[in-house]
Steps between C-alpha positions, in 0.01 A plus 500: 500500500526399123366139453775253388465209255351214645785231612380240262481661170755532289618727165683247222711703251435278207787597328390576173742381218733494788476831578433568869229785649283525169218282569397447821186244672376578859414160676222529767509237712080483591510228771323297294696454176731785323386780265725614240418906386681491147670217430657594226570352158578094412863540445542561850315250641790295625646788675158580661488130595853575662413767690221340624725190616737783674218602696403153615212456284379337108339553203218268670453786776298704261142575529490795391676740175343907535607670189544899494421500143589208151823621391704201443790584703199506790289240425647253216589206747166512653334241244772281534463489879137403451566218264760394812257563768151482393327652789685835450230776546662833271378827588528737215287818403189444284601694206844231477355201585336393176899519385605235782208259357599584146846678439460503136454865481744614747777281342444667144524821690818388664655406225470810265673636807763231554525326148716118497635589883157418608583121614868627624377796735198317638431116398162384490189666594217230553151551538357495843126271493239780577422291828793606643472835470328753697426823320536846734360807410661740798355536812488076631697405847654167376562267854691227487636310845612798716560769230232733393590739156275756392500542171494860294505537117797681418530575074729732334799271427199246433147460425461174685772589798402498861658549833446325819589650873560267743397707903699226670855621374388851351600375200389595142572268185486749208604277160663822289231737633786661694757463254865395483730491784804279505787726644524778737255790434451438151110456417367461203173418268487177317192631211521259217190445268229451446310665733677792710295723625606833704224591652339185601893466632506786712173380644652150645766742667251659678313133586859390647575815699136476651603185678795614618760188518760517620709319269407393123624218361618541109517197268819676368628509780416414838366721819538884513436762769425779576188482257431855462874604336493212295126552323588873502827421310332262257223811430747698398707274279192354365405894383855519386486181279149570360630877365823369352286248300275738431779776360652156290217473335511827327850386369533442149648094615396161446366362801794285555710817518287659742466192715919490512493873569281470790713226653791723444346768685328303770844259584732855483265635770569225704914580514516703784272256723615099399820303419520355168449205558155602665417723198529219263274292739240758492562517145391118451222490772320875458557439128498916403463444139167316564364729703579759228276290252221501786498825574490599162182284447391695778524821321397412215183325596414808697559726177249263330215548723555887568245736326674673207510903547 
């Protein structure tokens, strides 16, 4: 028998720019206080408040916020919540949380990426006071009330990114680790920059499929089984992806051009499998010309460090 959800928690699409299953934030309802795994970024904090409300709880529930990695569509609110709620413990991977007690450098990263729709896609990202943070490093069991997450580091799609599997529900929480997967059977990679990383990528696979959940949840979007198809499917788009950056980088384009003829290519592929309306969604979440200019760094970084023949 598959485990369920537990009754109590609760998923909140938070409804990003008004645009339902993009973001998502799992609720775990410890017994003592609620956890919140991604909460997501600042200009969504009313409808997260909402969806708390529909679910019988508050902002004022929350003990706890477990971030998969520091992206700010994951993890922008969470400063914001702690200014709210002072005794907010945040549980965020080692190598990201220097970033949550100083965003400085993340934000200039962000916004090479983003430019002036940096305050429009995501609000404010406040710092979180370094006593409210607990640094993990892979490996921890993190108990709170009745819940018990075991925490694996997870890095590919991230540096800092981590996943936690919960044995009461069989459930894993996998940030962008597994992907993309709004509609249907449609999977796909979300590998912006900086710091994708194939192999190290391929790894975390393999750490997921060793603990065998039986569901995962995705930030973008929501709970998937069976496990196995879905990880095998991302494999092999994730190959697919990296080789068609790779080829566009022997094109004599600007990188703009390349980036717009990888979307191309990756949105056409997706004809056969997703309405419209669900191929521009995937368009705006999965963002294909970003991962373009991540994969290329990927490739590029690699040719760097490879011995010359």
């Amino acid at each position: 028998m598959i485990p369920s959800f537990s009754a109590n928690d609760a998923i909140v699409d938070l409804k990003h720019l008004g645009n339902p299953r993009q973001i998502a934030c799992y609720v775990l309802d410890t017994g003592d206080g609620l956890a919140l795994i991604d909460p997501g970024p600042t200009v969504c904090i009313e409808t997260l408040a909402n969806g708390l409300s529909d679910a019988g709880k508050s902002l004022d529930d929350v003990r706890h916020i477990l971030l998969t990695h520091i992206h700010l569509d994951h993890a922008g609110v969470t400063g914001t919540l702690v200014r709210r709620n002072p005794r907010l413990r945040v549980y965020v991977h080692e190598r990201g949380a220097k970033h949550m007690i100083d965003p400085a450098k993340l934000l200039h990263s962000a916004e090479r990426l983003w430019g002036n729709r940096m305050a429009t896609l995501w609000g404010e990202f406040l710092p979180v006071p370094a006593e409210n943070v607990t640094a993990l490093a892979g490996g921890e069991t993190i108990s709170f009330g009745s819940r018990k997450l075991d925490v694996t580091y997870t890095p590919g799609h991230a540096s800092h990114h981590v996943s936690y599997f919960d044995s009461l529900t069989g459930t894993a929480f996998v940030g962008d680790t597994a992907g993309v997967r709004i509609a249907g059977r449609a999977v796909m990679p979300a590998s912006p920059p900086p710091d994708i990383d194939l192999p190290a990528w391929e790894q975390s696979i393999q750490e997921i499929e060793k603990r065998r959940p039986a569901r995962m949840f995705l930030t973008h979007f929501g709970a998937w089984e069976p496990v196995d198809w879905h990880l095998a499917e991302l494999r092999v788009k994730l190959a697919d992806w990296a080789e068609r950056a790779r080829n566009l980088l022997e094109r004599d384009a600007s990188d703009e051009e390349r980036a717009a003829a990888f979307s191309t290519e990756v949105l056409a592929s997706l004809k056969s499998e997703l309405s419209l309306e669900d191929r521009k969604n995937y368009d705006e979440t999965a963002r294909p010309d970003s991962s373009w200019y991540g994969l290329a760094r990927y490739w590029r970084k690699l040719a760097e460090t490879s011995p010359q023949v």
